[in-house]
Every structure is written in C-alpha cells, then in structure tokens.
C-alpha positions as CSV (number, residue, x, y, z in Angstrom):
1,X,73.7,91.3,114.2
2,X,70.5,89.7,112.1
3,X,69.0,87.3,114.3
4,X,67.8,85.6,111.0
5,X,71.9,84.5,110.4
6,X,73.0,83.8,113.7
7,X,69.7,81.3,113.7
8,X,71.7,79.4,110.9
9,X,74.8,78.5,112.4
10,X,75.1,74.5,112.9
11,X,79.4,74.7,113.1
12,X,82.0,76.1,113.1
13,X,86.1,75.6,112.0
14,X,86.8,74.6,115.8
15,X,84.6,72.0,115.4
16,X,86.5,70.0,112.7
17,X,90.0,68.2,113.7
18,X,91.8,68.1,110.3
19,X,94.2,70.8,109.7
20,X,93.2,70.9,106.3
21,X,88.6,71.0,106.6
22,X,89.8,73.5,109.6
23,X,91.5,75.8,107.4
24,X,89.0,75.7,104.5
25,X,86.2,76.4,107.5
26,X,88.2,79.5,108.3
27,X,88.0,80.3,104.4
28,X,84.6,80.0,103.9
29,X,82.9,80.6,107.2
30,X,82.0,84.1,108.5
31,X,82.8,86.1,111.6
32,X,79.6,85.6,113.5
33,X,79.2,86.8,117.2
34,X,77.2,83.8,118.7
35,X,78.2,80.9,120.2
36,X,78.8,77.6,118.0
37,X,75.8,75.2,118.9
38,X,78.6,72.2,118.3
39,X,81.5,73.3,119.9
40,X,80.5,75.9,122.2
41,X,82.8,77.9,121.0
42,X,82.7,81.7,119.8
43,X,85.6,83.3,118.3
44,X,85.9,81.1,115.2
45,X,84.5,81.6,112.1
46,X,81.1,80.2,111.9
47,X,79.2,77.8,109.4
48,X,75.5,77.6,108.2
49,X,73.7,74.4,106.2
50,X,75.0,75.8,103.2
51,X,78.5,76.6,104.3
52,X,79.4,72.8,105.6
53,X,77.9,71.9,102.5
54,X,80.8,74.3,100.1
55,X,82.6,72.5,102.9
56,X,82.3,69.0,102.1
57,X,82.4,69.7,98.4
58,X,85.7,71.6,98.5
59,X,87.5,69.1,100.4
60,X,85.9,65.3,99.4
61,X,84.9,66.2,95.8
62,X,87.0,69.2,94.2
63,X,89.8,67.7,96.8
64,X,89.4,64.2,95.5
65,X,89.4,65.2,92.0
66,X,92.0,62.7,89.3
67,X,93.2,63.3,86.7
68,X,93.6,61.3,84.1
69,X,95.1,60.9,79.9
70,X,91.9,63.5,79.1
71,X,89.8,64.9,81.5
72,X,88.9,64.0,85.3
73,X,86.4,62.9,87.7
74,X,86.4,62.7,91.7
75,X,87.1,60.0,93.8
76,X,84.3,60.6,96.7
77,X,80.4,62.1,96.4
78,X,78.1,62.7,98.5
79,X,73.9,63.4,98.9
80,X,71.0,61.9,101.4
81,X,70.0,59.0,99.5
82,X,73.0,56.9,100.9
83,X,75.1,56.0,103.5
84,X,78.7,56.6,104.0
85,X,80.6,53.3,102.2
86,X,84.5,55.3,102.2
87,X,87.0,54.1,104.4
88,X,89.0,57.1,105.6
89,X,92.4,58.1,107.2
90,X,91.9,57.8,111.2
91,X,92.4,61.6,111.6
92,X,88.9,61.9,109.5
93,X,87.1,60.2,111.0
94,X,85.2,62.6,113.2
95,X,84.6,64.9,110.7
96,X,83.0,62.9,108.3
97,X,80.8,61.7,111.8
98,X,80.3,65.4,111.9
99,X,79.2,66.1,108.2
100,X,77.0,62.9,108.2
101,X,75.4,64.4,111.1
102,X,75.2,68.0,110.3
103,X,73.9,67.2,106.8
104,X,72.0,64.3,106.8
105,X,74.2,62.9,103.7
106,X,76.4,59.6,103.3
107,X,79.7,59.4,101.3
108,X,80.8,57.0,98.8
109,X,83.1,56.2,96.2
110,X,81.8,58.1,92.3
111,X,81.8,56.4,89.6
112,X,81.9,58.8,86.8
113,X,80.1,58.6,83.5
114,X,83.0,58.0,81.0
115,X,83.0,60.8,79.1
116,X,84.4,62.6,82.2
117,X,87.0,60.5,81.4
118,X,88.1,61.0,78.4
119,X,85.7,58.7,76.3
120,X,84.2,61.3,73.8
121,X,83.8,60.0,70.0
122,X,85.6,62.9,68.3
123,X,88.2,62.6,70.6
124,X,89.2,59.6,70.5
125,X,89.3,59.5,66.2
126,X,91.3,62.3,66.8
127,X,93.8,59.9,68.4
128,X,93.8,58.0,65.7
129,X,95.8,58.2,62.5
130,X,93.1,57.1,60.2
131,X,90.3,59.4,61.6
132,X,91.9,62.6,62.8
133,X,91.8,64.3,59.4
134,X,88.2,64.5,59.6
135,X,87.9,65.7,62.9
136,X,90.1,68.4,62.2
137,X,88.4,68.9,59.1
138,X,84.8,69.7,61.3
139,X,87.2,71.4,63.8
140,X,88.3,74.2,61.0
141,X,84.4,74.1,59.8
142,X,82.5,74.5,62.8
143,X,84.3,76.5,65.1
144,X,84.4,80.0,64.1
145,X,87.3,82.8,62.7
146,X,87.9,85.8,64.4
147,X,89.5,89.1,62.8
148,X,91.6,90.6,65.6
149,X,92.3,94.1,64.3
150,X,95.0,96.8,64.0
151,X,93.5,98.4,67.1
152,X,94.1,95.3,69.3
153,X,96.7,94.8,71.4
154,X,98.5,91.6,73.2
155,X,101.4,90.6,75.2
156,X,104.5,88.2,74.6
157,X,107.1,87.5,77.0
158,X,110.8,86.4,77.1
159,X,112.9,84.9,79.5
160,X,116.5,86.3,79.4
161,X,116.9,87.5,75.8
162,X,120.1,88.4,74.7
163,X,119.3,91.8,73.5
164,X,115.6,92.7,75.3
165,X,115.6,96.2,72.4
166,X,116.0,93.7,69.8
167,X,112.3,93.5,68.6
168,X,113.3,90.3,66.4
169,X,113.8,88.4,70.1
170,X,109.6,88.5,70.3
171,X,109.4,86.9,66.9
172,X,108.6,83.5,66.4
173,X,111.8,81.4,67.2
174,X,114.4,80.1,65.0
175,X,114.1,76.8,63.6
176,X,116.3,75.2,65.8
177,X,113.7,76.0,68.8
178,X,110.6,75.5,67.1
179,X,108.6,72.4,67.9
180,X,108.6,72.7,71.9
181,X,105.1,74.3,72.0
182,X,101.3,73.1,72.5
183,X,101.1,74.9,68.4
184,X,104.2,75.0,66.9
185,X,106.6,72.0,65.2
186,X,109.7,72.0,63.0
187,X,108.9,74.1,60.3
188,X,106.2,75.7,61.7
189,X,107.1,78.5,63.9
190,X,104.6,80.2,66.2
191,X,104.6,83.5,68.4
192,X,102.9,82.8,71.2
193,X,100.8,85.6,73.4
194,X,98.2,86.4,75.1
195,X,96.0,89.4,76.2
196,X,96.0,88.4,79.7
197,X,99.5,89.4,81.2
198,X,98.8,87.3,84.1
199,X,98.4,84.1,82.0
200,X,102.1,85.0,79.9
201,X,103.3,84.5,83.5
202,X,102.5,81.5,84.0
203,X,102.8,80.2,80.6
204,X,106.5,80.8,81.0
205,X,106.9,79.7,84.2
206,X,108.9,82.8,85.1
207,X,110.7,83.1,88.6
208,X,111.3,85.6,90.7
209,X,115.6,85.2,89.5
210,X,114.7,85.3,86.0
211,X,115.5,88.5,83.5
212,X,112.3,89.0,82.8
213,X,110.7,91.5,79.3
214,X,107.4,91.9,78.0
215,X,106.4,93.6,74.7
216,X,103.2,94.7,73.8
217,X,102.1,93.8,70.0
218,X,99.2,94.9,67.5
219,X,98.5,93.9,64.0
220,X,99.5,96.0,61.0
221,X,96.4,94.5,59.6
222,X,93.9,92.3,60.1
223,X,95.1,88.7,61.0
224,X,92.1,85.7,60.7
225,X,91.9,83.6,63.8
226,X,90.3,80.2,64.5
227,X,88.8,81.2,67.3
228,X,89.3,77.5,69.8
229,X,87.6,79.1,73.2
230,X,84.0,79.5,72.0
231,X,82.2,76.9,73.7
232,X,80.2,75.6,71.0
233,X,76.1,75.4,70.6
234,X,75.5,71.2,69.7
235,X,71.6,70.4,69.5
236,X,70.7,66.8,70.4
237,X,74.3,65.6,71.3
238,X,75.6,64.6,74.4
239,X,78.7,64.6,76.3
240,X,79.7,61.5,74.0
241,X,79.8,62.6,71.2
242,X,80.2,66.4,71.9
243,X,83.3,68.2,69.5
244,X,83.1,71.0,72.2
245,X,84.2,68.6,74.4
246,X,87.0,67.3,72.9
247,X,88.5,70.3,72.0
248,X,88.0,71.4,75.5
249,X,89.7,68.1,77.3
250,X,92.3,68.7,74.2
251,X,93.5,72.0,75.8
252,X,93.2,70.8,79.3
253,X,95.3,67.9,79.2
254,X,99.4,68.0,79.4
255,X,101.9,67.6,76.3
256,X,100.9,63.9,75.7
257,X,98.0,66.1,73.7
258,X,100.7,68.3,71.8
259,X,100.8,66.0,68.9
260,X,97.2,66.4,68.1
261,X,97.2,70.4,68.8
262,X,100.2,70.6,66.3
263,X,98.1,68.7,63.6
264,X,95.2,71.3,64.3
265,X,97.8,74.6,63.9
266,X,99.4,73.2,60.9
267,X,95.8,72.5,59.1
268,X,94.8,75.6,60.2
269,X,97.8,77.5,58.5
270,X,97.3,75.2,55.3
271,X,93.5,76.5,55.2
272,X,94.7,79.9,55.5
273,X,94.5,81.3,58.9
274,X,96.9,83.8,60.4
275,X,97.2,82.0,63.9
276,X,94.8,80.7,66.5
277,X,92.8,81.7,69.5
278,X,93.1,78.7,72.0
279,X,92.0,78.4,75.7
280,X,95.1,78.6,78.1
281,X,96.0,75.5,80.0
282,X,95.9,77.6,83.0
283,X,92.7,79.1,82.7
284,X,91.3,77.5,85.5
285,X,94.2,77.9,87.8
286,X,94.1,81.7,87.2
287,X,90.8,82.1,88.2
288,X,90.5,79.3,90.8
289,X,87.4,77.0,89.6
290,X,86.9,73.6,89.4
291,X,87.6,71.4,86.4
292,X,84.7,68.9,84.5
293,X,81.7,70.4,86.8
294,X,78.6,68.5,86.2
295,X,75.2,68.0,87.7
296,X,73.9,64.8,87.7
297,X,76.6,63.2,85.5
298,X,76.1,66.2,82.8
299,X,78.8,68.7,82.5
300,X,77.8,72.5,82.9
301,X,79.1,73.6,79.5
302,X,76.0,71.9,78.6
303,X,73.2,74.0,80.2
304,X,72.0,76.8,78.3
305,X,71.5,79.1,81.7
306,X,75.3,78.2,82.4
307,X,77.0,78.7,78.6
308,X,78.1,82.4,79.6
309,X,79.6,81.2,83.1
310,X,81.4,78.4,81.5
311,X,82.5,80.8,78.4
312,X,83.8,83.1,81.2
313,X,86.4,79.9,82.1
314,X,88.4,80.3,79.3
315,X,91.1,82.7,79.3
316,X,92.2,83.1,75.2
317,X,96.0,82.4,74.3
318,X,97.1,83.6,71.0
319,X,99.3,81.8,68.8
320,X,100.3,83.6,65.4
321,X,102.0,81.2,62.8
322,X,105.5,81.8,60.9
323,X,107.5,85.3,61.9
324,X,104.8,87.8,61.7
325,X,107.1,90.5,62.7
326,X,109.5,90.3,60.5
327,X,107.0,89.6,57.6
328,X,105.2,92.9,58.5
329,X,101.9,91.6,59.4
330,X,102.6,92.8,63.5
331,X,104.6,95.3,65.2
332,X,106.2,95.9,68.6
333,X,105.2,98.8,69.8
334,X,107.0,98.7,72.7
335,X,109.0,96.8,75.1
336,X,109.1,96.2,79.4
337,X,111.0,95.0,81.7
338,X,109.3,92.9,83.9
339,X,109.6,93.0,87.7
340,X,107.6,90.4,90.4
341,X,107.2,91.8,92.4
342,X,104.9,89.7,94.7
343,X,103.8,85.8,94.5
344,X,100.1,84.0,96.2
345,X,98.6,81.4,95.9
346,X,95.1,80.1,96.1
347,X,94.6,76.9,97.5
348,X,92.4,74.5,99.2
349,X,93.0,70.9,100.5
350,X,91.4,67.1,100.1
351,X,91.6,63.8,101.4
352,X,94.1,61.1,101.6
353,X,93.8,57.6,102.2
354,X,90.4,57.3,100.4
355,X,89.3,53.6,100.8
C-alpha cells in the first residue's frame, strides 16, 4: 500500500450519518487498508481532502441544483471565506459539523448571477414576437451547416408500428401526428434520429413492454445541416449577452421552449436546409455531468482550455424536414428489432430541508 495515500485519509463513508452522503462516500471513496482517523473504523471506503470535497459538491451543490423556465443554478455553496448561514434537516446536522471541520469551509445560500437563470439578451428577444426573427436570423447566420454524406449512417426508432418491414413507418409522420415534437409542427413534418442508439432510447421513452424496431438510415445524397451543437467562439461577450448560450438553455429546457425551436426548424427549411443537427435534451443524463457549471459565476463553455470538454457534452440529435424517404433523399437500409435487455441507472443524492 503507498504510505504517501494512506497519509491522506481524513474520513471515511462510516463517518457520515445520512443514508444518502454515506452512499455517495461509498461511490467515490477507495478501498484503503488503514484505519479511518475519524471513525476508527477500517473496512469502509476511505476519503482524502479532495474526496470530501467531490463529496460536498455532489451532495450540497450538484444535489441542490433548480431548475427553472431556462436554465439553473444551486441552492447551497460552499468555500473558506465564510461561515455556514444554512439551516438544515436535523439528520444533517453532523455531517455538515463534519465537513466544516474536515475542510475548513462554511456553507450558505448561492445567489446566482442571472444569466444562470435564464436572463441572456438573445434569449429573451427570442421570447418575444417582435424580436425573434432577428435572432433566428443570426442563429441561421452564425452557426454553421454541416454536409452529412451518403457514407453516414443514423438511427430512428418506433414504438409498436403496425407493419415494422414497412420502411414508410420510419418516415416522417403523417400530418395528423405532426406537431408533437421539439422540431416539427402542422405542416412541417420531421424524421427524427440520432447517431447515438442510446439517446433514440431515451428520446422515446421506450419500456421494457413496448414492441420495440430500429432502422438504420443513410443519405442518398448529401443533405445540408444547421449544425445547433457547436459551441460557438464569441470574443468580448459575456454570459449576457452570449447566442451560444441561448441556444444551449433553448435545448435544455422542457416543451414550454418547443414553440421557439419550431420557429428555428421552419426558418431553417425556408432558408434551404435539409434538417438540423440539435443537442439532445438528454445529453447530460446519458453521460452523467452536471448542468450550468461555472467557476466563479462564469460558465465553463466560456473557457478556452474547457471548449473541447464542454463540446464533448453534447450528444447530436438529427432532425430531417418533410418525408425524406419517400422523396428519395434517404434510404433504410435495414430494419431491427429491438430487445432491452437490461436497465441502470446513475444516480447520486442532495439535500432537503435547505433553510
């Protein structure tokens, strides 16, 4: 065992007495043989510094985190310039005793800067009648198109088709369903898919009792994409006034947002474009990172050293407009049934009772 390690242990899971900062100590602690210098304990997964720390971030901040309209913010920080000024539930108590002790910090109630909120310029005049033609106008202009190629591929999935060889069924709907998407509205059908099998999953909300068929698709020729998941490169703008911004707290936020993503698709298909490259809704919960991170009140997607990590957090979804099968601009090339086989989920817990 390196001495060096076992020097660095300060906790470990035994030591906390919610169920919930217990289990995520068994998550991120490691199996260290040496006895806790808390508890006394040694057959529980150990903690250094810098593991309480993930700790308390996981559980006050990331497990505080509200959502709201358009975007999101935590409830509770923490760091050593202040004292603890939360009330918490009874069975905290101790721990965040413990914490204050181990780390030297105090915790207290965040007050966000409002962008994290939802109070970004070209956002907002995209809410409103008057000014969201112009912001879709620099949406079509400054983002950039894409040619996806005959040699790509991409998935689509249906739920209980009526004939799963009938390649029309992975079309764009009928008329009569159109409209029920993030992209698509009466008159404007649009297939949806995605590259990332995974993601069609949960897009569909598929269960384990559903009839389940995916096909695979390619182009039969090129198809121009606005590509919606770059994260784009703004000099001297912040947060506030950020397009990048808005377009991502567009795509993270729930159907109260579909009307403005449906005025964006049907611009787009007016302009010319064959369909859309947008960032999934669920891009975060498939790969299990935090939403709106900042430093110091500025969000990561704003840090050059951090643009390819935060480009890495958004899985592309790919909407094609009209019935590009049928009109011969993409094939099926071949058709699954689907079976789920196995379900898990990744999960971590937060605090009630915040005061």
């Amino acid at each position: 065992m390196d001495q060096d390690i076992a020097a660095e242990v300060i906790a470990c899971s035994n030591c906390f007495s919610d169920s919930g900062l217990r289990l995520d100590a068994e998550r991120i602690g490691q199996e260290i043989d040496v006895v806790c210098p808390g508890c006394g304990e040694s057959c529980f997964k150990k903690l250094p510094k810098a593991g309480v720390e993930a700790l308390a971030h996981r559980y006050f901040v990331w497990g505080s985190l509200q959502r709201v309209r358009y975007g999101g913010a935590p409830l509770v920080q923490f760091n050593s310039m202040q004292t603890t000024s939360i009330s918490v539930a009874p069975w905290l108590r101790s721990d965040v005793v413990l914490i204050e002790r181990l780390l030297g910090v105090g915790f207290f109630h965040y007050g966000p800067r409002f962008w994290m909120i939802g109070e970004v310029e070209p956002l907002k005049a995209l809410q409103k009648k008057r000014t969201r033609d112009e912001i879709i106008q620099r949406i079509l202009c400054e983002y950039p198109a894409r040619t996806m190629d005959v040699s790509e591929t991409f998935y689509r999935l249906r739920v209980s088709p009526s004939d799963p060889t009938d390649l029309s069924q992975y079309d764009g709907p009928p008329s009569q369903f159109a409209g029920k998407g993030r992209l698509d509205s009466v008159g404007h059908p649009v297939l949806y898919g995605s590259t990332d099998l995974e993601v069609c999953i949960h897009e569909c909300r598929v269960t384990a009792e559903d009839e389940t068929y995916v096909a695979t698709l390619s182009p039969l020729r090129p198809l121009k994409l606005l590509d919606l998941t770059v994260l784009l490169e703004e000099e001297d703008v912040t947060e506030f006034e950020s397009l990048d911004m808005a377009v991502h707290m567009l795509f993270l936020a729930g159907k109260h947002a579909y009307r403005l993503t449906k005025a964006i698709s049907e611009r787009a298909m007016e302009e010319g474009f064959d369909g859309i490259i947008y960032p999934s809704y669920f891009s975060l919960l498939r790969l299990g990172v935090m939403p709106f991170q900042t430093t110091y009140g500025m969000s990561h997607r704003r840090f050059p050293t951090l643009r390819e990590h935060e480009q890495a957090k958004s899985i592309p979804n790919l909407a094609l407009f009209g019935r590009p099968v049928s009109a011969g601009s993409v094939a099926v090339t071949c058709v699954d049934r689907l079976v789920i086989n196995q379900v898990s989920y990744g999960f971590h817990f937060g605090p009630v009772g915040i005061h």
